[in-house]
N, C-alpha and C positions, 0 to 999 in steps of 0.2 A: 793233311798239312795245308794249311792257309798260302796264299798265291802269291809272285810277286812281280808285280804286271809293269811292264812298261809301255806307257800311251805316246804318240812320238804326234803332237802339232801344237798349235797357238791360237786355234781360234776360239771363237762359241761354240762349235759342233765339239770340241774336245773338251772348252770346261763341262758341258753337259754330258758326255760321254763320262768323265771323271764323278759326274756328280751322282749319276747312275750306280756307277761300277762300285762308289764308296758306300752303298747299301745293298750290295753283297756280302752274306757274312762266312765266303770264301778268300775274300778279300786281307791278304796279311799287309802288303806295301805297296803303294802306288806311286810311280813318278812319271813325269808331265815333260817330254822334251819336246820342246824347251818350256813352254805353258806360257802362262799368264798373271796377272795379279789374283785372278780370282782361281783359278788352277793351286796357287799355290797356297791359296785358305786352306785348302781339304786334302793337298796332296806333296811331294815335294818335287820339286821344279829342278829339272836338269839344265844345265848351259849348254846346252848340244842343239842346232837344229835342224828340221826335219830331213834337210837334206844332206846333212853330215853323216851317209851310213856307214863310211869305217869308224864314224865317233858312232855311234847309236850302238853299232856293233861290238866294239871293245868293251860300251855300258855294260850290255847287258851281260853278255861273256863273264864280266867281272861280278858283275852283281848278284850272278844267276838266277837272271828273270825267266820265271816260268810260262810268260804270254808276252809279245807285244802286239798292241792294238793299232794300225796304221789309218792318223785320221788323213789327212791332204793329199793329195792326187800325186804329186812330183815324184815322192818316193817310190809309192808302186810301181810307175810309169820307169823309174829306174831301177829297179830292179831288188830291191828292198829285203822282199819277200823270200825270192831262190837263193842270195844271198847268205839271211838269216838260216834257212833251212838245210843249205849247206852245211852250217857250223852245227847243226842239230835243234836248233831252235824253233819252239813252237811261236808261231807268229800269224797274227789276222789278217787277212787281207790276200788276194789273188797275187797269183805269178807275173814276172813281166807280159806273157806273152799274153797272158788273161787279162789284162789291164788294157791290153790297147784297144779294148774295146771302150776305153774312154780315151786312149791318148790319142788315138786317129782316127779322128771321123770319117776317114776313107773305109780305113779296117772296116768301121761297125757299121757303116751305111753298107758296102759288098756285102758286106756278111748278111744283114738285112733284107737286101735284096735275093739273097740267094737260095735263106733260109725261109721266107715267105712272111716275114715279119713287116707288118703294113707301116710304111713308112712313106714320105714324100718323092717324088720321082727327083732325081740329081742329077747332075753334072761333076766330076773333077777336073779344075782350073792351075795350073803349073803358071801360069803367067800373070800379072798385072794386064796386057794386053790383050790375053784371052775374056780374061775376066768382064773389061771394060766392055769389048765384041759383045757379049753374052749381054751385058746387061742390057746396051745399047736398043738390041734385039729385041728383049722381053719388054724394056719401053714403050717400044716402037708399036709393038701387038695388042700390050694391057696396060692397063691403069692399077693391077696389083699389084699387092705388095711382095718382092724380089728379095730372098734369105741368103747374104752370106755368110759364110763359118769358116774361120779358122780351120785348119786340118787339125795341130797340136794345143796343146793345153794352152790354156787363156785364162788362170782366173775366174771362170767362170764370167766373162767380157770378151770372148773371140764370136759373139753371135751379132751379126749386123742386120736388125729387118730394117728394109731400106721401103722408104713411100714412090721416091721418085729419082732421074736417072742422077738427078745433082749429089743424094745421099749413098748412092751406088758408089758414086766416083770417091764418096770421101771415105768411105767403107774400105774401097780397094788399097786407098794411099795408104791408110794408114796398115791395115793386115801385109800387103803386099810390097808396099814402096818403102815407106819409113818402117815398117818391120818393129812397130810397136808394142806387141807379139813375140819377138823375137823369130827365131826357126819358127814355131808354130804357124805363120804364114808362108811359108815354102809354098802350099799347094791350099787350095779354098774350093769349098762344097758351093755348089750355086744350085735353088731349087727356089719351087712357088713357094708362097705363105701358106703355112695350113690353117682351116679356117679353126674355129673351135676354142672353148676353155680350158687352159692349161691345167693340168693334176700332173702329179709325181705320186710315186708309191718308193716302197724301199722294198727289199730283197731279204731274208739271212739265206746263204747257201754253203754246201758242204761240198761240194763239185758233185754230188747226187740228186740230193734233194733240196727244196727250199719250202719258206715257212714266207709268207706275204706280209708287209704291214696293213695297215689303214691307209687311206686315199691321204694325200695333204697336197698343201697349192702353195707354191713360192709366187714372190710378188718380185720379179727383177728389177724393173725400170727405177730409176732413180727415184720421179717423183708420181703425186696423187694421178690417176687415170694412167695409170700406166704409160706417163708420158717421159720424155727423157733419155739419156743414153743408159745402156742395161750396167749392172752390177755383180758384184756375188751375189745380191739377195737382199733387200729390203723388211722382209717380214713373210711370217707361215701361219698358215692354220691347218688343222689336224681333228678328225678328219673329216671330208670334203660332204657336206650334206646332198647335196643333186649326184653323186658317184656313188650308184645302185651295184645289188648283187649282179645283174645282167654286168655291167661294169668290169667288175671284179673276172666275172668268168672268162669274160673276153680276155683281160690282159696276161690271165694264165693259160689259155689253151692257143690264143692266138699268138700271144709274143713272148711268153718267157719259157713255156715249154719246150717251141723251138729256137730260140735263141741259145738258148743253154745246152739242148740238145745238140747244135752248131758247133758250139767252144769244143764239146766234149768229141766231137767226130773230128774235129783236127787238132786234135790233142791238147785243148786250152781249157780245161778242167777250171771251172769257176768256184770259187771256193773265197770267201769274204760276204761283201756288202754289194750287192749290184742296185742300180738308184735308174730306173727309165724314167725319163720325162716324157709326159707325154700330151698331145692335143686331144680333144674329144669334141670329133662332129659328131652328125646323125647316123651318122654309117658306122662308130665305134671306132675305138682310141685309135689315133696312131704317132708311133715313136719320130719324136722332136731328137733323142737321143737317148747315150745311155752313158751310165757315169759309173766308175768300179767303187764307190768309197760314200760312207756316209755323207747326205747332204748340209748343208750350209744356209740357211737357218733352219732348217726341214729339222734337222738333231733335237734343236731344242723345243720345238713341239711334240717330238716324236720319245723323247726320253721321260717327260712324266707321267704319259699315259703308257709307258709300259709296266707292267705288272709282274713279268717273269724279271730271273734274276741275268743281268745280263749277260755279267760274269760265264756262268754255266751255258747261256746260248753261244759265245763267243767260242768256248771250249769243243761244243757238242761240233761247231763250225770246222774247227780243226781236224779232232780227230772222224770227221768222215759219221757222225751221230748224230746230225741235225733231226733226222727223224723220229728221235724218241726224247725229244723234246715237246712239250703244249705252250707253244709262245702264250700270253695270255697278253691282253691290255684290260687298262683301266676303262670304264665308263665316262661318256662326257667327252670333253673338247678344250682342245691347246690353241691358243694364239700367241706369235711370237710378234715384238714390233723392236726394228733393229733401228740403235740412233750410231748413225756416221756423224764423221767429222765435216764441216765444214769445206766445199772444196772436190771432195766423195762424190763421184770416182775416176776423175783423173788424177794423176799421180802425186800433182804438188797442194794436196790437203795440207792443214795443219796439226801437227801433234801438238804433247806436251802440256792441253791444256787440262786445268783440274777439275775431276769428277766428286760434286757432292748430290746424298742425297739417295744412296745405292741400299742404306741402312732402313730409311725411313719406306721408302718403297718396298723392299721386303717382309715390313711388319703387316701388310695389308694379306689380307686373308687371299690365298690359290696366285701368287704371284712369286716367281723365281726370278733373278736376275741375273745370266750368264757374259760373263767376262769374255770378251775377244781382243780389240787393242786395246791395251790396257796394260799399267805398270807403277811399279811405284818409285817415284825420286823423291830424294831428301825427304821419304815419312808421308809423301801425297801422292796417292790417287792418279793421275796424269793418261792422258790420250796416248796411245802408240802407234795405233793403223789408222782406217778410213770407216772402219765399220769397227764401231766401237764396246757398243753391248748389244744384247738380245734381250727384252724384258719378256717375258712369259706369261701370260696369264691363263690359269685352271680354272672350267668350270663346268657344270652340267650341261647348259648348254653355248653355244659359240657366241650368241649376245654377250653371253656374260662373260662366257673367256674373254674375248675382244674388249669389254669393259675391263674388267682386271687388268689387262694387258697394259693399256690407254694410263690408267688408275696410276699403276707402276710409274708407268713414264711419265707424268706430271711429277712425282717426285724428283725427279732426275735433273741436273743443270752443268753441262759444262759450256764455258764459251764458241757459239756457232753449231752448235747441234743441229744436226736435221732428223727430222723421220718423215714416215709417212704417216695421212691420218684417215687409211684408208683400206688399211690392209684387211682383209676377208669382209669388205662391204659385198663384193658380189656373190660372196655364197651363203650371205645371209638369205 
């Protein structure tokens, strides 16, 4: 009997997860809470959002969804998951307590530490006044560069690398004092820079076993040279050319074997999506962090080069059969180039403005265009968020994805667009 899935977020990682899922031909009905304009081309769109889980809960109840798929961090982080499973419902994504290994960077740096997963040496900070001491300190000795983090969820913007003690201090104000963050700055990570090129990988796990993606590299900082204050994600490519088998072996024998072996000896059974960030110097990767939930624009490069049916790996994830599963990918290389709004990413960007041009850019050969802010009024197209679309471009190799990608977005025009025109230049 054909399936009927419910995907519960709004960004690009979910229209692409949607866009996946609807070339499964398990697939009977797909709905998107809440989604997007381009979500609700290929699927139907619920008024519920992601963090309404007595609404998410009653949907499905009512609907009798047979899977939901959790894209965005909040809901795991509250408990979503135990929740749903509660009621008896099969549902993707780890438990609260298996989540905090992205909700508290406290959590997963001890655990880190404890479990031998090579990671930055830290501090934990309770105070603005602790914090300032510390930074003051590391000034005072070095001329590097000084990491603070948010404890709780940020957006993917609670990470501050600071150059010198001036941006230390505005780091702290704003995590700490102004609580711009919200709770999430209660308590702040303070550690060196690590040196090294940033890769991410992704995860599938069954709380047993897991299945590794391909290497892929986010691009945060707002603008070209990685300069600017950080983001959700500017643009991806997939995957990473200089991230060798040597690479790979590493990050499974040194960091996910025991990390996961960790959750599972104090009862935090990993079962979802688990996403390490990680640096790589000469001495082999080490964890920047670790995140429970599909990445942000990482999805959208990572979902055309998959080749297995997702559907069926989401499933095998659930019920504890991830191992007799063959993930497969496609050959070749994804490049994602994300256009935000104007403004992108402090808070008072502008919406509302009209998107043309979505049509003609997807007529170019190996180019996707995934919807994030994005809605439609009175019949038009229109801006919602700060990061607005994901253009995508396929191809053999990453020259060419990246051209595709580029290709896309010159079709593309709304009022104040930004992107970058730089995304996967360094691992050409």
């Amino acid at each position: 009997m054909k399936k009927r899935v419910l995907l519960v977020g709004s960004g690009g990682r979910e229209h692409a997860l949607a866009w996946k899922l609807c070339q499964s031909p398990e697939l009977g009905k797909l709905y998107v809470a809440p989604g997007n304009a381009g979500t609700n081309k290929i699927a139907s769109n619920v008024p519920i959002e992601a963090i309404d889980i007595p609404g998410l809960l009653k949907f499905a109840l009512k609907e009798k969804i047979d899977l939901t798929v959790v894209g965005p961090d909040d809901p795991l982080a509250n408990g979503i998951v135990d929740i749903f499973q509660a009621y008896g419902l099969h549902i993707f994504g780890p438990t609260q307590a298996a989540a905090q290994i992205e909700a508290s960077k406290v959590f997963s740096k001890r655990l880190m530490r404890s479990s031998g997963v090579p990671t930055a040496p830290f501090k934990v900070i309770g105070s603005s006044t602790g914090a300032l001491v510390l930074a003051r300190k590391h000034f005072r000795k070095s001329d590097e560069s000084f990491v603070l983090k948010a404890d709780g969820l940020a957006l993917g913007k609670g990470v501050y690398i600071c150059k010198n003690l001036t941006e230390a201090r505005t780091a702290i104000d704003e995590i700490m004092i102004r609580r711009i963050h919200g709770s999430a700055g209660n308590r702040v990570i303070a550690e060196d820079f690590a040196e090294g090129l940033e890769v991410t990988t992704h995860v599938f796990c069954d709380g047993k076993s897991y299945k590794l993606f391909p290497s892929a590299q986010d691009h945060k900082p707002i603008f070209n040279g990685d300069e600017g204050p950080n983001t959700g994600g500017m643009g991806a490519i997939a995957p990473v050319p200089w991230f060798t088998i040597d690479h790979k072996k590493f990050v499974e024998q040194r960091i996910l074997d025991p990390i996961l072996h960790a959750l599972r000896e104090i009862g935090r059974p990993f079962v979802g999506l688990l996403y390490p960030g990680l640096k790589v110097p000469s001495e082999g990767p080490v964890v920047l962090e670790f995140n429970a939930r599909f990445g942000d624009p990482e999805t959208q490069v990572y979902m055309p080069l998959l080749k297995t049916d997702l559907l069926e790996i989401f499933e095998a994830c659930v019920n504890g059969q991830l191992h007799k599963i063959n993930v497969e990918w496609n050959p070749g290389f994804a490049a994602c180039i994300v256009m935000a709004s104007v403004g992108y990413p402090a808070p008072d960007y502008k919406k509302g403005m009209v998107i043309t041009g979505i049509d003609r850019a997807e007529t170019l050969p190996g180019v996707v265009v995934f919807h994030a802010g994005t809605k439609y009024v009175d019949g038009k197209l229109v801006t919602s968020g700060g990061r607005v679309l994901g253009v995508t471009g396929i191809g053999l190799t990453l020259y060419e994805a990246i051209n595709r990608a580029y290709n896309g977005v010159e079709c593309i025009h709304f009022e104040g667009m930004q992107y970058r025109r730089d995304i996967g230049v360094k691992s050409l």
